[in-house]
N, C-alpha and C positions, 0 to 999 in steps of 0.2 A: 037226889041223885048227885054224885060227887065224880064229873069225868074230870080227867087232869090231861092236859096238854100233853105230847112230848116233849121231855125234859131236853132231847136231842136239838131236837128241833128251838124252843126256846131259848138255847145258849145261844145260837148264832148270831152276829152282832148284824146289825143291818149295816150297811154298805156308805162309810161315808163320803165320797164320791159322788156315788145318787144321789143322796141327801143334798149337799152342797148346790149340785149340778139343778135338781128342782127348785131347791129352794133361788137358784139365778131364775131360772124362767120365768116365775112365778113372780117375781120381782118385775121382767120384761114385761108378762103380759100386764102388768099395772101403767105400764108406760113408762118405766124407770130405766135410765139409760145406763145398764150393766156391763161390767167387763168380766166375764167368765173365763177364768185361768182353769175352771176344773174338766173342761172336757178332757175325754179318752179316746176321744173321734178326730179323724182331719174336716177340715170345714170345707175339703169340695165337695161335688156332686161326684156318684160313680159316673165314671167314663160313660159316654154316650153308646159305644157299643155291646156295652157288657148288657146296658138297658135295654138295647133291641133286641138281643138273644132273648131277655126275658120276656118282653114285651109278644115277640114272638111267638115262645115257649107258652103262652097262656092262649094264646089266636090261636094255635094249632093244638088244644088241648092238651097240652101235658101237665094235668094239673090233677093227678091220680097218685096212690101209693107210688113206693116204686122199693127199693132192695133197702133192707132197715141200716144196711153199712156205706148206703151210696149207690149210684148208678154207675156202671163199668165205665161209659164215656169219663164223668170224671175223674174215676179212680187211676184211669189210666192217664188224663192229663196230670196228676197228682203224682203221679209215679215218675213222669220222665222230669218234672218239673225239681224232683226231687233226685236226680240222675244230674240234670245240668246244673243246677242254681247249689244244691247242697251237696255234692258227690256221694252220694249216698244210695243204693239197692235196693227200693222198697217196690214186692212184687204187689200186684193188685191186690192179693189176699191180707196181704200183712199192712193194707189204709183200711182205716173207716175214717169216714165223714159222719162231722156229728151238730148238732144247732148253736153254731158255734165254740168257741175257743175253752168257753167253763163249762160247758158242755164238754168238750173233749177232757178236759182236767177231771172233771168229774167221771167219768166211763174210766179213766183209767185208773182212780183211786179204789172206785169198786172194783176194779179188774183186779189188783195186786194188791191190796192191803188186807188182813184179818186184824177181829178187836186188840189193840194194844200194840200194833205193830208202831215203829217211831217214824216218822219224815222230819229228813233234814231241812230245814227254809233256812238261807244266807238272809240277813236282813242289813237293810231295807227291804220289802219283799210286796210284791203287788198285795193287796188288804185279802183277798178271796182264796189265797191259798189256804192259811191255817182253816178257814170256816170250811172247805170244800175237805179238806184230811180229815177233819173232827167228824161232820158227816157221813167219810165213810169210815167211820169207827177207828179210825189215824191216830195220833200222837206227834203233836206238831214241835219238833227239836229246835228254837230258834241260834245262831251261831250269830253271830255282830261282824261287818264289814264297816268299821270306820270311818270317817274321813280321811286318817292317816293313811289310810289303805287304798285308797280309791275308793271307799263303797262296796268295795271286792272282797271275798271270804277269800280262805289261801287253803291249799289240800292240806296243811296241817293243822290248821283251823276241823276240817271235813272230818279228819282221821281220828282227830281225839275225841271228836262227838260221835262216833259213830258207838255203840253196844250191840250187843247181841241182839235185841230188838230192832237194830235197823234194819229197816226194807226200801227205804228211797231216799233221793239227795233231789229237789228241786233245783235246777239250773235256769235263771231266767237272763238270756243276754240277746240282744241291750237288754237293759233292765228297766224295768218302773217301778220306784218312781226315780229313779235315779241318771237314766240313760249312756250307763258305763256298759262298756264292752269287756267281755273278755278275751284276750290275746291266746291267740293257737300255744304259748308256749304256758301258760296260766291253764287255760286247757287239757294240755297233754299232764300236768302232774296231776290234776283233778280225777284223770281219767285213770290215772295209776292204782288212786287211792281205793275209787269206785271197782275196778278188778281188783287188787288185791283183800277189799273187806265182803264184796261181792254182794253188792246194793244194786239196785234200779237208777239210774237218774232218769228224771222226768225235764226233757229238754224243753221248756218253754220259748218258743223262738219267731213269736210275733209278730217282731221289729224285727224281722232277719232283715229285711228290702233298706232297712233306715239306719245307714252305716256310714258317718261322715267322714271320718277320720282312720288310721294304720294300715293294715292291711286288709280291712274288709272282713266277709262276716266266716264264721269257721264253727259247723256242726259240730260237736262233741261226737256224733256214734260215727263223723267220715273217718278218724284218728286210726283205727285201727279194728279187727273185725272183734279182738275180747270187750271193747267197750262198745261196738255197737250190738253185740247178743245182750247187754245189760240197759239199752237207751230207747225210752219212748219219746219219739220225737212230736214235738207238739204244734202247730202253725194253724196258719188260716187267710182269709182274703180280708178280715177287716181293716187293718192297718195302710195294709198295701195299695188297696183296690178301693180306698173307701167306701166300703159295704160293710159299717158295723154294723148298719138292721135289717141285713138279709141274714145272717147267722148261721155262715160257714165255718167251720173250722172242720179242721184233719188229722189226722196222726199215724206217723210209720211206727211199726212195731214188729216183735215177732210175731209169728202167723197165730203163734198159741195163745200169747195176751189178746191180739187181736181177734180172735173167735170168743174168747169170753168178752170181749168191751163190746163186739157185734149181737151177743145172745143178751149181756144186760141192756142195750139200746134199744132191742126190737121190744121189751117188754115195758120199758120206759115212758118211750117216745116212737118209736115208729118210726122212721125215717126222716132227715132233714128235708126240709120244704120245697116239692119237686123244681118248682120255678126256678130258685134261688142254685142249686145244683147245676142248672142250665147256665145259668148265668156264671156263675163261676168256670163253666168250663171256658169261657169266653174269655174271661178273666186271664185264666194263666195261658190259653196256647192264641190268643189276639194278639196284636198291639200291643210293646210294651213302653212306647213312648209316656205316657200320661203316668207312668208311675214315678218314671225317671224325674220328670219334671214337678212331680209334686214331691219327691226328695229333694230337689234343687231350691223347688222355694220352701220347707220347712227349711234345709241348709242356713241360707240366707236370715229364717227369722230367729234360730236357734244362737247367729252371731249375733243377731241385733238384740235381743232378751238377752244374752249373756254380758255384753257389755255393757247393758243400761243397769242390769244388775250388781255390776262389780263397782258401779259409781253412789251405789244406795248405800248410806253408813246401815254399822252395826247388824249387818249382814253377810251369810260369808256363801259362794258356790263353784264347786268344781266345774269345767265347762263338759257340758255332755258328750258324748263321741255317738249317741245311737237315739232310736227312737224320737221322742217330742217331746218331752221336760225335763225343766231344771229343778233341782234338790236343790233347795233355798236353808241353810243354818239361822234361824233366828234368835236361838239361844241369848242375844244380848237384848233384843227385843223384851225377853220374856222377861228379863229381870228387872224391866224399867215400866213407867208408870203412863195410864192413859186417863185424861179426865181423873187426875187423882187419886186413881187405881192400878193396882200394880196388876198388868200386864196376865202374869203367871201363865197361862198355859195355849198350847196352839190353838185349841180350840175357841179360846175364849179370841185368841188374836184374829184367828178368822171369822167369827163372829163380829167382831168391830169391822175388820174391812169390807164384811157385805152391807153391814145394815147402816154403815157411817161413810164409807166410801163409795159404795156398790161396786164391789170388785170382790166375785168370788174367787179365792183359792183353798186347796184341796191342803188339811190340817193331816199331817203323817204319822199321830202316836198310832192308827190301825195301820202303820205303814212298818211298826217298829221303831218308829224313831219318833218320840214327842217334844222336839224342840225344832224341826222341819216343815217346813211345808212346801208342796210341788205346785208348779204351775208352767201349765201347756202351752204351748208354743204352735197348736193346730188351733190358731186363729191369726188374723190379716195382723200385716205390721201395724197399722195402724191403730188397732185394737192394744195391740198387747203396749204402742207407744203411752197408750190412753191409760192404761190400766198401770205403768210402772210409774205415769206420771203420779197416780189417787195413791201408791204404796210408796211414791218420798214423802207425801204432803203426809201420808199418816206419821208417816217415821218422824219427820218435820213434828209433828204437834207429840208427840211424846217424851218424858223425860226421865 
């Protein structure tokens, strides 16, 4: 008997992130005192109330099915939330709630893509896009935002990539791994491009709550109503609300993508995990003191990683304006020698820094960019002081 794998499925690269991120634990549970740059999580706890809702919501038995696109309680926090915070008119019909953020990414590539259809990715670009476009039978366009650029694609960048086979433009601001914003006026020509070639953008907007610097955070579909009939807008509570392993996320759309992403979910998955729905409704219409203040102190450590990193030689970083990491250029690193060996690739560099300094960081060729590497700032200053201290002394012993 000769079965064969799916070819589909087999391409898909595993996730270097995870990898990285395990292999630190792994390291911890041997008793080895690790400094982990690659989480994608903040290091609090959820809010205390958001836990009693839930805590609640399982006492009083709500731990049953429930609508495969979300429960109307939420949909409607999600709606007004989406009203105040993003100026934007998204009715109940036009959310689904999905198990989390690549969960929603995913529901909306099968919603709108056919085989050979193209998606644009601006790179740097989170690692799970292309694999999540490929699997739904996508065509992943990559376009380069430089350092010259800010890390930023520009809409004539967008425009000269686009063909007849385009059917989407991912937009991910703040960005990861990067945490560049883009400006309502960077925006508004992106959004020209997007109505006049007549694509989708897929608004990734995660980090919307984690905005340090300009004028603050600014929807692509609020600009005007022809590029909000073209925008699925993508969010969720794990950044904000630190609940990445309740596995919320959400997405506004038109009512018609949203009935197909709501028909492939109920046969998927069935609905996001009732508990966690509860919880989230607590999330956005609670208390929003605890979010404030956990942007205040990422704030805080994203100054202190930035200027311990601009005193490292042979390193180079933009300072972030969003989100929780720095895009670290090691390019001069990689051409210089460790132990008598040249250096050569990120991989290999973060290699050395876990298993010689115990300091992981997250290696960016699946990022688009193989001479970068990010590292988080959703850990205590004290950590990240620990961890920039073991990445001079590497720098220090290299030549």
């Amino acid at each position: 008997m000769s079965l064969t794998l799916s070819k589909k499925a087999q391409a898909v690269k595993p996730s270097s992130t995870l990898a990285i991120t395990a292999k630190a634990k792994e390291l911890k549970a041997q008793g080895i005192d690790v400094v982990g740059f690659g989480a994608g999580e903040p290091d609090f706890n959820t809010p205390e109330n958001i836990c009693n809702v839930a805590i609640d919501a399982i006492n009083s038995g709500f731990t049953k099915y429930t609508p495969a696109a979300g429960i109307p309680e939420l949909k409607k926090a999600i709606s007004a939330k989406f009203k105040s915070f993003n100026n934007l008119e998204y009715a109940e019909n036009q959310i689904v709630v999905s198990n989390g953020g690549k969960h929603s990414l995913t529901n909306i590539f099968e919603a709108i893509l056919n085989p050979g259809d193209e998606v644009i990715i601006p790179s740097p670009y989170w690692l799970s896009y292309p694999e999540i476009v490929k699997l739904s039978d996508g065509v992943p366009v990559f376009i380069r935002g430089g350092k010259e650029q800010g890390y930023k694609v520009t809409a004539k960048q967008i425009e000269e990539a686009c063909t007849e086979k385009t059917k989407a433009l991912i937009l991910n601001t703040p960005n990861n791994p990067t945490g560049m914003v883009y400006t309502r006026e960077e925006l508004e020509a992106i959004a020209e491009v997007v109505v006049k070639k007549d694509i989708y953008v897929v608004a990734d907007e995660m980090y919307e709550n984690l905005v340090y610097e300009g004028d603050g955070f600014v929807s692509i579909a609020s600009l005007n109503e022809e590029i909000y009939k073209r925008t699925i807008t993508c969010s969720g509570v794990a950044k904000s609300y630190a609940m990445t392993g309740w596995r919320i996320g959400y997405t506004g759309s038109s009512a018609e993508i949203a009935k197909v992403m709501s028909s492939v979910q109920s046969h998927q998955t069935s609905n996001p995990n009732s508990i966690a729905q509860k919880a989230t409704v607590e999330a956005l219409t609670g208390p929003q003191d605890t979010v404030e203040a956990m942007k205040q102190e990422f704030n805080k450590r994203r100054e202190y990683m930035y200027e311990r990193i601009c005193k490292v030689p042979h390193v180079f970083a933009l300072k972030p304006q969003g989100a929780f990491y720095l895009f670290i250029d090691v390019s001069e690193l990689l051409g210089m020698s460790y132990k008598g060996e040249k250096i050569g690739t990120v991989g290999k560099l973060a290699e050395i820094l876990i298993n010689d300094y115990s300091t992981a960081v997250i290696p960016c060729a699946d990022f688009g960019f193989d001479d970068h590497i990010r590292l988080s700032y959703a850990i205590s200053i004290e950590q990240i002081g620990k961890g920039i201290d073991r990445i001079e002394k590497f720098v220090a012993d290299c030549e």
